[in-house]
C-alpha positions as a printed Julia matrix, in Angstrom:
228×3 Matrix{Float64}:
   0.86   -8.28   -5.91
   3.6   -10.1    -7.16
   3.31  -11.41  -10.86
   1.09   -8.49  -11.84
   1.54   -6.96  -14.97
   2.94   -3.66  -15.58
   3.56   -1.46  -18.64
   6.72    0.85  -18.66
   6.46    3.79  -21.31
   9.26    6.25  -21.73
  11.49    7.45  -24.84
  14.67    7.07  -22.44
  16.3     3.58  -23.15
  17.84    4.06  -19.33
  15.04    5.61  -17.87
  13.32    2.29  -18.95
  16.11   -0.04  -17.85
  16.54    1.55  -14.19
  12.3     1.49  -13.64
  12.39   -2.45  -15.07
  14.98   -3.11  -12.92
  13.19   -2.02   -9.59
   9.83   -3.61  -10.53
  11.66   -6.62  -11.57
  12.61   -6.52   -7.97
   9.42   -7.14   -6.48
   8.14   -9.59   -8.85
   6.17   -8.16  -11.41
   5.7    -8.71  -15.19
   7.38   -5.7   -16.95
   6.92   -4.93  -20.68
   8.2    -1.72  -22.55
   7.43    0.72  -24.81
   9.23    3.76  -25.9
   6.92    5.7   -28.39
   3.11    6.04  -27.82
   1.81    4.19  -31.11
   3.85    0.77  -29.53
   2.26    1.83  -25.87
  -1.15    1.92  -27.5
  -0.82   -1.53  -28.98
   0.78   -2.98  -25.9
  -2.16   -1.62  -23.57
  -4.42   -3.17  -25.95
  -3.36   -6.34  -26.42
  -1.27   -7.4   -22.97
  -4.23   -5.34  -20.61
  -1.56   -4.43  -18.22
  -2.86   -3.82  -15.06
  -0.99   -1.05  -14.49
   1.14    1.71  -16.94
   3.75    4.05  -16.08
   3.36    6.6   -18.87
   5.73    9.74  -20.07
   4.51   12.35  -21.17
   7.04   13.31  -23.87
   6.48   10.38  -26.31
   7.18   10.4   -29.85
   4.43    9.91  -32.21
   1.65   10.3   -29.71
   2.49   12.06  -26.54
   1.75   10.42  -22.91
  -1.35   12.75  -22.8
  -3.09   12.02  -25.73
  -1.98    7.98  -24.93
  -4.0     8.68  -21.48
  -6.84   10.03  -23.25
  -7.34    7.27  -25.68
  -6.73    4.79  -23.17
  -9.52    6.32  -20.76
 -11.72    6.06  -23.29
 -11.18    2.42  -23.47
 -10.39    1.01  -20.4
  -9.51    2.27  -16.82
  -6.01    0.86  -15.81
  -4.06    2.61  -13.83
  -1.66    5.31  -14.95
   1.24    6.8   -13.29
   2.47    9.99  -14.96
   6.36   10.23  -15.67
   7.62   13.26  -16.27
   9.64   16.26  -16.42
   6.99   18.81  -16.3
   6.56   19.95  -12.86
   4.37   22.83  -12.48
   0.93   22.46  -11.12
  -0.79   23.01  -14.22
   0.92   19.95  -15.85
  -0.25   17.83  -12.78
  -3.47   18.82  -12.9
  -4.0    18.28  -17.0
  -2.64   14.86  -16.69
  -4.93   14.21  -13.43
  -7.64   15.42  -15.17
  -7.03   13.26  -18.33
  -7.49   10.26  -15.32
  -3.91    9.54  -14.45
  -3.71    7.92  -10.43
  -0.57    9.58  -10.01
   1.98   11.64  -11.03
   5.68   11.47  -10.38
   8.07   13.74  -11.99
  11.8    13.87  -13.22
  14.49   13.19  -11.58
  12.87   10.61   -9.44
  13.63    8.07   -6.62
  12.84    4.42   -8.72
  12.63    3.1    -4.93
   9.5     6.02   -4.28
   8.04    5.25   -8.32
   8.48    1.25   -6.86
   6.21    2.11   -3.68
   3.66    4.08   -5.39
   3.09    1.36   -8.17
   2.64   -1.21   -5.03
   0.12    2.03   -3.41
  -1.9     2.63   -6.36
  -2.18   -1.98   -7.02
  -3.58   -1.88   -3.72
  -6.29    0.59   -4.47
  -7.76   -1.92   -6.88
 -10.73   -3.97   -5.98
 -10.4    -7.02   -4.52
  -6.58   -5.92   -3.39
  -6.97   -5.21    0.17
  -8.52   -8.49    1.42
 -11.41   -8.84    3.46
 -13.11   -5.57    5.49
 -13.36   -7.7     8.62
 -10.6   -10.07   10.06
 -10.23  -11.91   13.19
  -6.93  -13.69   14.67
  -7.23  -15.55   17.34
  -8.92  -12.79   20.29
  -7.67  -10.11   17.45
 -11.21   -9.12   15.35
 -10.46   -5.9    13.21
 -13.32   -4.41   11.09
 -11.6    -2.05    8.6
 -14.96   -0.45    7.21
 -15.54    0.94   10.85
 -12.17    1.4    11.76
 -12.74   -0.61   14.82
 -10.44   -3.25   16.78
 -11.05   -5.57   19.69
  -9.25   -7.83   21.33
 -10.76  -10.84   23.54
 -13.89   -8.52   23.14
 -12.77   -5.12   24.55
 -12.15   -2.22   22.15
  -8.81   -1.46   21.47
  -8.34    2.41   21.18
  -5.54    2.81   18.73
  -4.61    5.55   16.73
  -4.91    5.89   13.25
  -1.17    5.13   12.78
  -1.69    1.6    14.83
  -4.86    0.51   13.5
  -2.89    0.75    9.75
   0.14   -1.32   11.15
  -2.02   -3.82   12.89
  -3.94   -4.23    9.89
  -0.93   -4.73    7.64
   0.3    -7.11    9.89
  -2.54   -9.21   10.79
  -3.97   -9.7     7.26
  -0.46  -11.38    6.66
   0.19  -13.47   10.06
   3.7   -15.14    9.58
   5.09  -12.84    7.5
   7.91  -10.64    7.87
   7.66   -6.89    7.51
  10.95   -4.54    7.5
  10.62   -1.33    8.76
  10.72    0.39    5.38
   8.0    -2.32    4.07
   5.34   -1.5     7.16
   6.21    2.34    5.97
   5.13    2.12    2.76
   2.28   -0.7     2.91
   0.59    0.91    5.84
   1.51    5.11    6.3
   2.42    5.83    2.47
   5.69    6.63    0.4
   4.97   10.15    1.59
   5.38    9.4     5.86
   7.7    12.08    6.62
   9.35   10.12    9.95
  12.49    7.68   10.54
  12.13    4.3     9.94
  12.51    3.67   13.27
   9.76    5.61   14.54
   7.98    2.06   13.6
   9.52    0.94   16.66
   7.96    3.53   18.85
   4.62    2.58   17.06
   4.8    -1.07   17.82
   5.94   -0.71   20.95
   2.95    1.33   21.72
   0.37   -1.31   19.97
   2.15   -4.24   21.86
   0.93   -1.97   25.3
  -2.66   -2.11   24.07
  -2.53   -5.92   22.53
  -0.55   -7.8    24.67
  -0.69   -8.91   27.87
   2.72   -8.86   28.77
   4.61   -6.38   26.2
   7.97   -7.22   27.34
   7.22  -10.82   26.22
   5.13  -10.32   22.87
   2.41  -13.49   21.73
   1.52  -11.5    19.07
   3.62   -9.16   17.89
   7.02  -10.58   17.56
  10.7    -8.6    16.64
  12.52  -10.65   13.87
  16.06   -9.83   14.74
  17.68   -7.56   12.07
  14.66   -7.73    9.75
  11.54   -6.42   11.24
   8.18   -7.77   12.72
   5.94  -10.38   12.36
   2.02  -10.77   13.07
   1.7   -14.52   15.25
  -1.39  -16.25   15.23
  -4.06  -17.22   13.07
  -2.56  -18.35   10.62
């Protein structure tokens, strides 16, 4: 998802320069705006495809921004705010907003929810059927086989298999397979990915203590093999 483009839109020059910084980070196009007439214009004319709004803009506030934008288009919107109470987060929900994340904030959570909404778009998730070698996953069933027996994973291993095989060779840290396959909002150590893999490398592999598939990338994390 690297290179996509995303619209930052808060009143708070450092609030701005902190949520720029992360995204810059992980590769995407950032522009900013800090009232809602300039987030308006910006939405129009650079069709992010995705905004992180405020809600307490000058001229226009983030809410009335979100409903003129649903009106003409329907890019994603993260809510930024300081209103917490479940009213507030169910107006701007209800205006069309994806998400909502209020103030004070983790930028490294905002960061993974920005990657979890991108993927939600169509066409962002790849293919509904895969196969890797004897791997074949079929994502619209939930269903996984390998050299044509059904694998009986769990929910939890069928999402970190499927992270991992639609990206064979590339490296996946603990925190990354977190976020990409259980959600900023797994409530677990990182290293309970270890338990996870060590229980999907039982079911895949034919010798687990010496992985074909699955492989441990010393001090950095995992790695799908094969298929490439």
């Amino acid at each position: 998802m690297a290179g996509k483009r995303v619209l930052v839109v808060d009143d708070d020059v450092k609030t701005v320069e902190l949520v720029k910084l992360y995204l810059d980070r992980d590769g995407y196009q950032v522009l900013t705006a800090y009232d809602g007439i300039e987030a308006l214009r910006l939405a129009r004319e650079s069709r992010p495809d995705l905004i992180i709004l405020d809600l307490m803009l000058p001229d226009i506030d983030g809410l009335e921004v979100c409903r003129i934008l649903r009106h003409e288009s329907d890019v994603p919107i993260i809510m930024l705010t300081a209103k917490s109470t479940d009213q507030d987060k169910l107006t701007g929900l209800g205006l069309g907003a994806d998400d909502y994340v209020t103030k004070p904030f983790s930028p490294k959570e905002l960061a993974a929810r920005v990657r979890a909404v991108l993927r939600r778009l169509p066409g962002e998730r790849g293919p509904e059927e895969i196969k890797r070698d004897e791997l074949s996953m079929d994502f619209t069933k939930h269903e996984a086989w390998f050299a044509g027996r059904p694998l009986n994973l769990t929910s939890v291993e069928f999402k970190l298999l499927g992270v991992l095989a639609r990206e064979p060779g590339r490296v996946f840290s603990r925190t990354s397979l977190i976020e990409e396959a259980l959600g900023y909002d797994f409530e677990g150590f990182d290293r309970t990915i270890d338990v996870h893999i060590l229980n999907l490398r039982r079911k895949l592999e034919l010798d687990p203590s010496h992985p074909r598939y699955i492989k441990t990338v010393y001090g950095v994390g995992y790695k799908f093999v094969g298929g490439e």
